[in-house]
PLY file of the C-alpha trace (Angstrom):
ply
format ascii 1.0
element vertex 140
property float x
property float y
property float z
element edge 139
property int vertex1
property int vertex2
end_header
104.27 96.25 125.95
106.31 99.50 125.44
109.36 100.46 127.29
108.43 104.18 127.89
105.83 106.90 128.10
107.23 107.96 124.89
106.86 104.50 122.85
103.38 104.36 124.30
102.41 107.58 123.26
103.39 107.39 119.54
101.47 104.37 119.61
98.27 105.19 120.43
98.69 108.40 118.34
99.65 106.09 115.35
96.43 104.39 116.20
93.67 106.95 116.85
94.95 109.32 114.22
92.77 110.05 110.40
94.16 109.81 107.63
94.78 113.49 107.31
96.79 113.85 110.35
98.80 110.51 109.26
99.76 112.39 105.85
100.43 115.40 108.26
102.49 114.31 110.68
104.74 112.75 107.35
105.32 115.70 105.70
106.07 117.55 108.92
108.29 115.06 110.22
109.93 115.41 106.51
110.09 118.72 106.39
112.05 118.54 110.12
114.33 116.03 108.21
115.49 119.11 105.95
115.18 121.71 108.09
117.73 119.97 110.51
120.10 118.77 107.25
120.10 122.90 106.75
120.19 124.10 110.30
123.48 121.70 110.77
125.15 122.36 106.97
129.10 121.80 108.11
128.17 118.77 110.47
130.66 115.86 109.46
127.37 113.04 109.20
125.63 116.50 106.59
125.77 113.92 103.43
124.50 110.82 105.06
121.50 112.56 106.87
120.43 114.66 103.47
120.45 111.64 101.72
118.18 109.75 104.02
116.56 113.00 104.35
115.97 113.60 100.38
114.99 109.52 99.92
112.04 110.37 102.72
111.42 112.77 101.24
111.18 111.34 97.52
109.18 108.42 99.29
106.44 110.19 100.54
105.99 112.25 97.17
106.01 108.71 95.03
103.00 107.38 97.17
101.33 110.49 96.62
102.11 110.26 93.22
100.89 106.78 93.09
96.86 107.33 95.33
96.88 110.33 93.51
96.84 108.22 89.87
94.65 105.98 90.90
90.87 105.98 88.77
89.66 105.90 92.41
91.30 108.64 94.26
87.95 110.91 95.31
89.75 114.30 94.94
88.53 116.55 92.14
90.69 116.34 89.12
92.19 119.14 89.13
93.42 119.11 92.73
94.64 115.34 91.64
96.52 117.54 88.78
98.06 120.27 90.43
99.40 117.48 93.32
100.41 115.63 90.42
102.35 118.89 89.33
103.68 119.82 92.39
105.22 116.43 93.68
106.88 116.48 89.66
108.51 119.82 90.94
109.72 118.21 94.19
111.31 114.99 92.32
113.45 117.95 90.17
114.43 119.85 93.08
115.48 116.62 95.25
117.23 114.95 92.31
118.75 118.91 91.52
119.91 118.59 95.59
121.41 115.50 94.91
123.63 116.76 92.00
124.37 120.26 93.83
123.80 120.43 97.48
123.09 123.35 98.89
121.48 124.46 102.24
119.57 127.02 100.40
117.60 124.53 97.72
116.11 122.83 100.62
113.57 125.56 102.05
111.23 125.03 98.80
110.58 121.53 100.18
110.72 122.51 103.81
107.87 125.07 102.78
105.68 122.98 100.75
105.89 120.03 103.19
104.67 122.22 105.65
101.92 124.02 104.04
100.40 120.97 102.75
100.53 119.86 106.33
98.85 122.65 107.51
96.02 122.48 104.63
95.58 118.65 105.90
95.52 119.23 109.38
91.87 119.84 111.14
92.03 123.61 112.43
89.63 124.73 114.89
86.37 126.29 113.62
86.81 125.47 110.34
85.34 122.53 108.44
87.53 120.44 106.14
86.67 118.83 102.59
85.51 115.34 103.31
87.49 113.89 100.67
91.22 113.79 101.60
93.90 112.03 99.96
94.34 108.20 100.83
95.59 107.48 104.07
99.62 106.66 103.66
100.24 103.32 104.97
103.49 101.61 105.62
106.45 102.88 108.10
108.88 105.51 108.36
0 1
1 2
2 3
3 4
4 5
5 6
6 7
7 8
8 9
9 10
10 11
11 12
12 13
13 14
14 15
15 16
16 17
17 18
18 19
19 20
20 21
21 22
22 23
23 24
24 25
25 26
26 27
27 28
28 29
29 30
30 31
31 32
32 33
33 34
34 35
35 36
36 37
37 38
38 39
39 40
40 41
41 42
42 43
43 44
44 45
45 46
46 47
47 48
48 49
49 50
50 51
51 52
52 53
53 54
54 55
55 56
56 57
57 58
58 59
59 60
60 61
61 62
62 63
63 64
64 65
65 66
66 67
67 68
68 69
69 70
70 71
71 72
72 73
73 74
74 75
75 76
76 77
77 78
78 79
79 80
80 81
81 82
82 83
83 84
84 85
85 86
86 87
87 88
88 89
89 90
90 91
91 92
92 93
93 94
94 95
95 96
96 97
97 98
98 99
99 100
100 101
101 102
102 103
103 104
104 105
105 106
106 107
107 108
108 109
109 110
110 111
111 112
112 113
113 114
114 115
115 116
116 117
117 118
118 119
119 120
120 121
121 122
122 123
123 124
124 125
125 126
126 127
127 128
128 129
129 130
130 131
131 132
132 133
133 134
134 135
135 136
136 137
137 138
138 139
């Protein structure tokens, strides 16, 4: 079973959550990724945590890319298209962060990650679109 309260919490959450909240939780956890890259600039381990930051990062925007191409995917076309746009702008500015770091070029993504979060995420009172995007699968 799992060693702590913690382990066991994350897994039932893991289990019992939509696929919304899944996509959700990704981006916010990617966004925090950033956010703590930028918050901790002139820390000594800065390079190795953007980088794993920036590949989340780019990972979660290629499987977006990719249930987002598919004939399949439910969403009206052009939501599909401006998703398609906007994940396009996120592979510039990541591979642009990689060339030229700078604390600064990160709050774009920070942003976006979290308003898209915030659009997914069920909000009391207010009924949601029935068609979200694919649930993400895999780990991270």
């Amino acid at each position: 079973m799992y060693a702590n309260p913690v382990e066991t919490y994350n897994a039932v959450n893991k289990a019992t959550m939509s696929g919304r909240e899944t996509e959700a939780e990704v981006l916010s956890r990617a966004a925090l990724k950033l956010k703590e890259c930028q918050s901790n600039w002139h820390a000594d381990d800065r390079e190795k945590k953007l980088d794993a930051a920036l590949q989340f990062n780019q990972r979660i925007w290629s499987i977006f890319q990719d249930e987002l191409s598919k004939h399949d995917n439910p969403l009206p076309m052009q939501l599909k298209q401006d998703l398609l746009s906007l994940s396009v702008f996120i592979d510039k500015r990541i591979f642009e962060i990689m060339a030229y770091p700078s604390p600064e070029k990160l709050t774009v993504i920070i942003n976006i990650n979290h308003n898209i979060a915030a659009g997914l995420r069920p909000s009391s009172g207010v009924q949601r679109s029935a068609t979200p995007i694919k649930a993400i699968s895999g780990s991270y």
